[in-house]
N, C-alpha and C positions, 0 to 999 in steps of 0.2 A: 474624472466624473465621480460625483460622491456617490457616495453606496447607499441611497434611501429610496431604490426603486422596488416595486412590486409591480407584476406587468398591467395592473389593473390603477396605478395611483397615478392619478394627475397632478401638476402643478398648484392650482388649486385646492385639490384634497390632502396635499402636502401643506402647505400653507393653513390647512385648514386643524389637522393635527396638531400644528404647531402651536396653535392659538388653543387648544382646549390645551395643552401641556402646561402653558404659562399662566392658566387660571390657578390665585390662588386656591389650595385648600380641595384642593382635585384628586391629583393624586393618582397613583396606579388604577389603584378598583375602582375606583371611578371615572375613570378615565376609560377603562373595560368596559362599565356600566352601559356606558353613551352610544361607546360604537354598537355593544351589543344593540341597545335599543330601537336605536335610529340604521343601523345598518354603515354607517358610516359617519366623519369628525366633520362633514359640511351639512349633513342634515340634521346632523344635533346641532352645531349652531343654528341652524333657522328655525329649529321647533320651538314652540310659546315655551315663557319662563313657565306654567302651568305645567307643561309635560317635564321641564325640570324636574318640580317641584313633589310629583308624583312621583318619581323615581326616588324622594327622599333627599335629595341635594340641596345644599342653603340657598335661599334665596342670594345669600353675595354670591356664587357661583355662575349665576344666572346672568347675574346684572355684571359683573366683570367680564362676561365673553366678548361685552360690544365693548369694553372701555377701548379707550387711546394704545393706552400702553400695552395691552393685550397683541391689539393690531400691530402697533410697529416694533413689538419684541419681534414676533410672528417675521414680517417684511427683513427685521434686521437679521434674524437666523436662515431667511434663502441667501439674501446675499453671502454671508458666513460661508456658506455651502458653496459655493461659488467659487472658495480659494483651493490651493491645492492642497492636498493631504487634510483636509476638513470634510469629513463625512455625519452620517448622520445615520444607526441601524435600528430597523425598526422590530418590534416584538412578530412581524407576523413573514415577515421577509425571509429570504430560505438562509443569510447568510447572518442572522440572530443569533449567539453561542447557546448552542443545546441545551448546555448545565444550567444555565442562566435562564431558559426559558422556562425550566422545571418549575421555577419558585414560584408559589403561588400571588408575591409580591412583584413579581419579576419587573422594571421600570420599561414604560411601552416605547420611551425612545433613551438611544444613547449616543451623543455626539460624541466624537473621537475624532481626535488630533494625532497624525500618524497615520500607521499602517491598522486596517482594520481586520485584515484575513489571520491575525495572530491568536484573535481572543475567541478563536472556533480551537486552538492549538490545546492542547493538555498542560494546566495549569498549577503550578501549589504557590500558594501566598506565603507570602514571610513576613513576619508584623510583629510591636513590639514597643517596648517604651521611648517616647522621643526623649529622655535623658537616659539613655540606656549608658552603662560605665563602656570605658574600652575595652576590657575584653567581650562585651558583648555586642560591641560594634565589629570586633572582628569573628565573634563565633559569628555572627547574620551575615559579613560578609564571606565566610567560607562555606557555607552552607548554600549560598547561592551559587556561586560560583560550581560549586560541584553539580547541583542541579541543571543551573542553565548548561553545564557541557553533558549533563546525562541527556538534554531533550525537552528539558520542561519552560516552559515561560514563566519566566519570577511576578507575581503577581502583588501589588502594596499600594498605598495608601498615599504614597510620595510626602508624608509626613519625616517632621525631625527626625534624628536616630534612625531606629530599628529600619525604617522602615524606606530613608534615604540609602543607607549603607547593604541594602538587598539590590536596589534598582541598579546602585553604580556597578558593583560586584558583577551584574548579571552583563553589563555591558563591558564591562575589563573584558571579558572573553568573550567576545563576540555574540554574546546571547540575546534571547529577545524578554523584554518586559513592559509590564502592565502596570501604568499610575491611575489609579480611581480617585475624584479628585471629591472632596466635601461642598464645592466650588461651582460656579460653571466655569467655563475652561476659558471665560474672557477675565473671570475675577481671579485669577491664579493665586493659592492660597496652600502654604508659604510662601512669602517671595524671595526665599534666601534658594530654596530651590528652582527657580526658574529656571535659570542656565540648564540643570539636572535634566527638567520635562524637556528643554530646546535638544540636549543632547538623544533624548531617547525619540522623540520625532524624527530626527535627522538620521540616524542607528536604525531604521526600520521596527522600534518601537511603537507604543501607541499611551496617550494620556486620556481619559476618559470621562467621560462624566452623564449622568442621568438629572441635571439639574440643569435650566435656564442657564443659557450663553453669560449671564449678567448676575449670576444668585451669588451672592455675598458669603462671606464664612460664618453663616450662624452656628449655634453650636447644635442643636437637634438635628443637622444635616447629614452629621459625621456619623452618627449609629447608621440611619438609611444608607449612609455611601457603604457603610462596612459588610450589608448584608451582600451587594454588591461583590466585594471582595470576595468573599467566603464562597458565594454561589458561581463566580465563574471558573471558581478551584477545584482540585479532588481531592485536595487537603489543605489543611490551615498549622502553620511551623511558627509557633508561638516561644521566641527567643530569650526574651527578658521583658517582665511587666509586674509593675504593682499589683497590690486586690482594685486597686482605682482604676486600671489601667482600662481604656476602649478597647485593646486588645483582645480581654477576656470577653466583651461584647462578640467581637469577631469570630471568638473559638466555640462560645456559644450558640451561635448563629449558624455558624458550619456545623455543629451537632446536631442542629436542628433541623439541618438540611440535608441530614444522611453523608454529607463529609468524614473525611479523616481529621483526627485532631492532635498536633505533635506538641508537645512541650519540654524544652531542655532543663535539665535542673540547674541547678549553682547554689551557692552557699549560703545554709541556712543563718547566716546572720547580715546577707545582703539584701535588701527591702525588694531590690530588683526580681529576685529569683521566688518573691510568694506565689504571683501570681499564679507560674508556671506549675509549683507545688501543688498550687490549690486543682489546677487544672490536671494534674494529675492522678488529687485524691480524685477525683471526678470522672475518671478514667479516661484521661488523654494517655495518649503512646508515652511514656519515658524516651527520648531519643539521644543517643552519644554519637552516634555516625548517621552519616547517608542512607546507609545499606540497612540501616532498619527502617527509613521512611522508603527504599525502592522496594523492599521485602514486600510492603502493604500494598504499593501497585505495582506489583507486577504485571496483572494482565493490561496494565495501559503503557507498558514500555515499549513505545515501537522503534525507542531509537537505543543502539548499544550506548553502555554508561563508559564515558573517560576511564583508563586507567588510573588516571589521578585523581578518581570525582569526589573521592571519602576525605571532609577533613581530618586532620591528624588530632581526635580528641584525647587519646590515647596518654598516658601518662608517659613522658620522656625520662631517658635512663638518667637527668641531672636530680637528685635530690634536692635541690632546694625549689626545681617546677613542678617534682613531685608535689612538694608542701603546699605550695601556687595554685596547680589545678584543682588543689583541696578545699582551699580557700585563701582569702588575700590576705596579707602580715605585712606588719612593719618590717623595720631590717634588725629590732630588737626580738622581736617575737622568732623570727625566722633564725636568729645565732642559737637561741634559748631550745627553738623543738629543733634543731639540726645538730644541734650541740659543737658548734663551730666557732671561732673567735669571730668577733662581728668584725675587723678590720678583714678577715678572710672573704664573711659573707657579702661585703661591701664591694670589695673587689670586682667577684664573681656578679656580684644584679649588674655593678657598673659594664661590665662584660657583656652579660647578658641581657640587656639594655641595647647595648650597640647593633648585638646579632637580631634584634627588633622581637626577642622571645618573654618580654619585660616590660610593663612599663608602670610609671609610680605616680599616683594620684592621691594626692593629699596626706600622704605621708605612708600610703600603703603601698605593698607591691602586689602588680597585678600579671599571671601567666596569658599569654599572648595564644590565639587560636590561630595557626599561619594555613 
């Protein structure tokens, strides 16, 4: 049975919801406006475009309620609801995520694909460049993985990168997570991650969206999904990102919304790692382990943390991953400051390489976050 009941909504007045959500040019607060007005989504449709218009709403708002396409987006989202694991949660229904209701932007409906009792659960997001290098697809995926076995639901964006390699992570170990999609959830966007959202539906995950069953991937959709993101979290763990990045959208958003805000450093001559810099002149947390993003919520840890939860950022006793986690080098650079013969330091990456604590992109070598 989906989840879009309130004991006062009829099928009708559901229907009726559905049909002001898919006007364009509407929107959250206005979308408040109507019910507040009218008392409810069926008698703002039947009030004169006049009483629209009074309220300050474009006349196309007006004149789009009764179009075609309004109506059978509307008809085509009850059917939707109709399959199984396709729900539908409303802003005003008891089982709405708290955090999420805070924001004064908050989306008045959210269809979800999945399991929908997760996103009441304690969340932190993990978000991040979608050409993020390898070790920073592996610091996002250790990072989640400690989380999701500390308790926490891995919350993203189910974009490239950063932001696919938190969601997998979180489901290697049995954890649960949250994809917000820029999308509706019929225009699935990536499509190289499909399979990814099928596995996290099937996993007792959920895939999300505050955007028509049918909306397309424009690109002004992606900031609105991000606030999303941010406000169903209690913190936002910003891994690797340009100054370009949507991320820093995201981390600003969460600052904005009384969130936590994490940012890992990396090396000042990887583009990857400004972001996070900047985000830290700006006073985000510096973070090298788990235990200083549990340190900050502590009063929300109701689940004990894995002995294993901390990834291993920590400098290892080999001198040349000392040099690695410092920053990334050729295999000339790395003979030169180890002061080793480069036939010796060749050896050792090829070595080290194999044991998966290594790996070389584009002529550099990079330490591996396991």
């Amino acid at each position: 049975m989906p989840l879009f009941e309130t004991p006062e909504l009829s099928p009708s007045e559901l229907e009726a919801r559905l049909r002001l959500h898919l006007i364009p040019e509407l929107g959250p607060s206005r979308f408040h406006q109507l019910i507040e007005a009218f008392g409810n989504a069926s008698s703002a449709l039947s009030a004169p475009a006049s009483a629209w218009r009074a309220l300050g709403l474009p006349a196309a708002c007006a004149n789009a309620r009764r179009s075609a396409d309004v109506r059978d987006g509307a008809r085509a989202a009850m059917a939707w609801l109709e399959h199984c694991d396709q729900h539908l949660l409303m802003w005003d229904a008891p089982c709405y995520p708290a955090l999420l209701a805070e924001l004064s932007d908050a989306p008045p409906l959210l269809f979800v694909a999945g399991n929908p009792t997760i996103l009441e659960k304690p969340q932190l997001a993990i978000v991040g460049s979608r050409r993020a290098s390898r070790p920073g697809l592996d610091t996002a995926a250790a990072f989640s993985r400690s989380l999701a076995q500390a308790g926490f639901v891995i919350t993203s964006g189910l974009a490239l990168g950063v932001d696919g390699a938190a969601h997998q992570a979180a489901l290697d170990v049995g954890g649960e997570t949250i994809g917000v999609l820029g999308t509706g959830l019929q225009k699935f966007y990536p499509q190289r991650h499909r399979s990814l959202a099928a596995a996290m539906v099937a996993q007792g995950s959920a895939v999300i969206s505050e955007f028509p069953l049918d909306a397309g991937p424009q690109p002004f959709n992606f900031p609105r999904r991000n606030r999303i993101i941010s406000g169903l979290s209690l913190g936002v763990l910003v891994v690797e990102a340009s100054l370009a990045s949507g991320s820093l959208i995201t981390a600003r958003l969460a600052a904005e919304q009384g969130r936590e805000v994490y940012a890992i450093p990396g090396s000042i001559h990887h583009p990857g790692a400004k972001g996070c810099h900047q985000l830290i002149r700006d006073g985000a947390l510096l973070v090298e382990s788990i235990d200083q993003i549990l340190e900050t919520l502590r009063g929300w840890q109701a689940l004990p943390v894995a002995s294993n939860s901390t990834p291993s950022t920590a400098p290892t006793p080999h001198p040349l991953l000392d040099l690695l986690f410092a920053a990334p080098q050729t295999s000339e650079a790395l003979a030169a400051a180890s002061n080793r013969p480069l036939p010796e330091v060749l050896a050792t990456l090829t070595e080290l390489e194999l044991d998966g604590a290594v790996v070389n992109e584009a002529g550099r070598w990079f330490a591996r976050v396991c």
